[in-house]
N, C-alpha and C positions, 0 to 999 in steps of 0.2 A: 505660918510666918517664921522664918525664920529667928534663932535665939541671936544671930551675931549682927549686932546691929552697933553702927559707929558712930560718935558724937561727932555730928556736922563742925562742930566748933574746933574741933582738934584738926587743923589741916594738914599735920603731917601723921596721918590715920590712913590706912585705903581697907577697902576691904575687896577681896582678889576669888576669884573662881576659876575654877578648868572643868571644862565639860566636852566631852567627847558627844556629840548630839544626834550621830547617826544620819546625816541628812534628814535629820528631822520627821522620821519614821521613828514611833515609840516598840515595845514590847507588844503592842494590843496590833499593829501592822498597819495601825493610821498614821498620813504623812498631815504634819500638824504645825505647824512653828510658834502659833501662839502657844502651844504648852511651854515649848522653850522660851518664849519671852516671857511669858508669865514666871517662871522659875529665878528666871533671871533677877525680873523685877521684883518678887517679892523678898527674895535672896538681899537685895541692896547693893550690888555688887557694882564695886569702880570700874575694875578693870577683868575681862572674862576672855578665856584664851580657851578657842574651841578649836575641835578637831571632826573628820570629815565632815566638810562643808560645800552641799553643792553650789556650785553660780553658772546659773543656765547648763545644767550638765546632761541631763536626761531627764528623759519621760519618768522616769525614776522618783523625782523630786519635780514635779514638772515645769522642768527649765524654766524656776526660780532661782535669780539673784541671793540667794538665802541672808549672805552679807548685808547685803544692800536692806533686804528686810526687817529683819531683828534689826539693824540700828533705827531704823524709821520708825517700827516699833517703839524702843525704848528710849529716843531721842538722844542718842550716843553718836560719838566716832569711828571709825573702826577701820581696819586695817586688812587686806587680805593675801598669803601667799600660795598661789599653788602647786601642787605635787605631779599630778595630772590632766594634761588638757589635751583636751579632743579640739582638732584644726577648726572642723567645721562638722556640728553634730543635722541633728534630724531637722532641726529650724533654719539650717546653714548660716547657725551663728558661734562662735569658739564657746565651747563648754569646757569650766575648768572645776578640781576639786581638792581639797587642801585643808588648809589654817588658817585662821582667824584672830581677829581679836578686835575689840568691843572696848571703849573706853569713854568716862566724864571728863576725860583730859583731853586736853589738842593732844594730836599725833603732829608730831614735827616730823620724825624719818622714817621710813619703810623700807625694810632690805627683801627678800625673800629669797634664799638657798639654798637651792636641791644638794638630797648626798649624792653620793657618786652611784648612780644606776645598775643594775642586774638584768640582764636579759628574762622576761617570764618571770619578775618577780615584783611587785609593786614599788614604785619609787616613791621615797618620802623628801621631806627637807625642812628648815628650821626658818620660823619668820621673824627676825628683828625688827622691834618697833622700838622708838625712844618715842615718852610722854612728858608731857611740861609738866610736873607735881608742881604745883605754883613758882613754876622758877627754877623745880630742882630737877634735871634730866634723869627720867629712871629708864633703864635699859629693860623689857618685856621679850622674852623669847615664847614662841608655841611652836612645838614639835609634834610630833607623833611618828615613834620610830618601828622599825621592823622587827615580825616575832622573830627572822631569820636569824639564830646567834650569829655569825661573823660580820652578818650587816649592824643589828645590833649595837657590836662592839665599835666597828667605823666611824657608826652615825653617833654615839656616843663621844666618841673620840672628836669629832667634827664639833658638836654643840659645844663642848668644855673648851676648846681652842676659841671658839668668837668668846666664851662668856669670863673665863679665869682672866682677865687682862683687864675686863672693864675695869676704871676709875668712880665711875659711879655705880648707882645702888643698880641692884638686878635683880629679876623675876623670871626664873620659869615656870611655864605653865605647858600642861599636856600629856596624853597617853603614852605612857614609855614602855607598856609589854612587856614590865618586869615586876619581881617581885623585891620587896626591902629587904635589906641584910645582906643582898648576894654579891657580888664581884663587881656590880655594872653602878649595882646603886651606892659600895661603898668606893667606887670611885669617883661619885659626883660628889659625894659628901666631902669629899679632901677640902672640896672648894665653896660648897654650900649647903644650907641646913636644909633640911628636908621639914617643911614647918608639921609633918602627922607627928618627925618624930619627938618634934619638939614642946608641942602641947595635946597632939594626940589621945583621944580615950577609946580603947577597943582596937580592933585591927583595921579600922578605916577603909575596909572593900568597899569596890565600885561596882564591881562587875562580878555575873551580869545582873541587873538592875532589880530583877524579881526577887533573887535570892543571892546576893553578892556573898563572893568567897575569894574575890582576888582585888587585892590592892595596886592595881595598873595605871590609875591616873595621879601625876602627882605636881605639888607646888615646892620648886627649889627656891631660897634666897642666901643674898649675899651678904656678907657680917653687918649691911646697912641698918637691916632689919631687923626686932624684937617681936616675934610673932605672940602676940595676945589670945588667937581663940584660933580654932580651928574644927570643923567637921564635914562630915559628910551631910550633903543633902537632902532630904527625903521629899521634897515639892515634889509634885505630880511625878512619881516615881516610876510613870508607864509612857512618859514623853519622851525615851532614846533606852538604849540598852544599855548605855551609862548612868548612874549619880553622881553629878557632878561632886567638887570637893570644895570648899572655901574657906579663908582664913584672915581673921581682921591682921595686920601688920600696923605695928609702927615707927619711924623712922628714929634711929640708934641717937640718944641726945636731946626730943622732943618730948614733951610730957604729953 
C-alpha cells in the first residue's frame, strides 16, 4: 500500500503519478495490464501521465486499446496523444503509440503535439490536457522525450514554450531521459519545481525497475503548487521496466 495517501476532504489535494509502463510488458517479459492497474489503484492516484502506451499497435501488446483499458479498469477519464501511428497494422485497423493520461477529473481539452521529426529516429510529442479541479482549470502535460541530445534540447525547448505562459496551475508528468542537476533539467526548473527535488529522500531512480540507478522519470509544477510527499513506487515492481513516481500536491493558499 502505498504510504501517500490524501484526505478526501481537502479538495484542493491531488495526488499525481508518472509511469512509463512499457506497453505493459513487465521485467519477467509478461504482457500484463492489470499489474499496471493494480499499481495505480492501490497508489491512489488522481491524475497519472503514462508513457509508451500501445492502442491497437501490434501483436506486441496485442492490439489492445491499453487507454481505453486501464481507464475501464480503474473507472477514470483519460486522455490520449500519439507519437506513432501505423496507417493500417496486421488487423487493418490504425495502430497508434504515445502518451496518456488517466484522471478523477472531467477532461475538458485535449491537445496532442508532435516535436518536429528526424528521419530513422523515433518521433515524440507532448499531450496537453486541461482537468476541472472542482472549478479550477489545471493545465497536465505528458511527454517523453528523445535520448538524442539536440533532439532533446528541441523538444525541451518545445514543452517550456506551451507551459511557461500558462495562467493557471501546471503539471508535467513523464520520461525525460535525463539526469537532475544538468543543463536541460536546470532549464526547466527556471520555470518549475521539480517536486523529488523538493521533498525528495534518496536519489529517486526509476530505471531500470529491478535495480534502478537512473532518475529519468520526472513530475514538474508550477509555483501553484506546495508539493507535501513524494516517492517512488515499489507496487508490483516487475509490471514495466519503470517505477512509477508520485507525489500528493497541494494547491498554493488551501489548507
Amino acid at each position: 500500500m502505498s504510504i501517500l495517501r490524501k484526505n478526501r476532504g481537502l479538495a484542493m489535494r491531488l495526488n499525481v503519478m508518472t509511469f512509463n509502463i512499457h506497453h505493459g510488458r513487465g521485467i519477467d517479459g509478461k504482457l500484463d495490464l492489470d499489474r499496471i492497474a493494480e499499481t495505480i489503484h492501490k497508489a491512489d492516484a488522481d491524475l497519472v501521465g503514462l508513457n509508451e502506451v500501445d492502442r491497437q499497435f501490434s501483436k506486441r501488446s496485442q492490439y489492445q486499446d491499453q487507454m481505453l483499458a486501464l481507464a475501464e479498469r480503474l473507472g477514470m477519464e483519460y486522455a490520449f496523444g500519439p507519437t506513432i501511428t501505423i496507417e493500417q497494422n496486421k488487423l487493418g485497423t490504425k495502430g497508434e503509440y504515445g502518451n496518456g493520461l488517466l484522471s478523477r477529473f472531467p477532461v475538458t481539452t485535449c491537445e496532442n503535439h508532435l516535436f518536429r521529426p528526424i528521419k530513422g529516429i523515433e518521433n515524440r510529442g507532448v499531450l496537453h490536457v486541461t482537468v476541472n479541479l472542482k472549478g479550477l482549470p489545471v493545465n497536465v502535460f505528458v511527454t517523453h522525450l528523445s535520448l538524442y541530445p539536440p533532439l532533446h534540447k528541441q523538444q525541451t525547448n518545445h514543452v517550456l514554450n506551451r507551459v511557461k505562459y500558462c495562467s493557471s496551475p501546471v503539471i508535467i508528468l513523464g520520461d525525460w531521459n535525463m539526469s537532475p542537476y544538468g543543463k536541460r533539467w536546470r532549464k526547466v526548473t527556471r520555470y518549475m519545481q521539480d517536486v523529488w527535488d523538493a521533498k525528495g529522500t534518496g536519489n529517486g531512480a526509476t530505471f531500470p525497475a529491478q535495480n534502478p540507478r537512473s532518475r529519468i522519470d520526472y513530475i514538474f509544477v508550477s509555483s501553484h503548487f506546495c508539493v507535501e510527499a513524494v516517492q517512488v513506487v515499489n507496487i508490483n515492481r516487475e509490471a514495466s521496466d519503470h517505477l512509477p513516481v508520485q507525489a500528493v500536491l497541494r494547491i498554493n493558499g488551501t489548507n
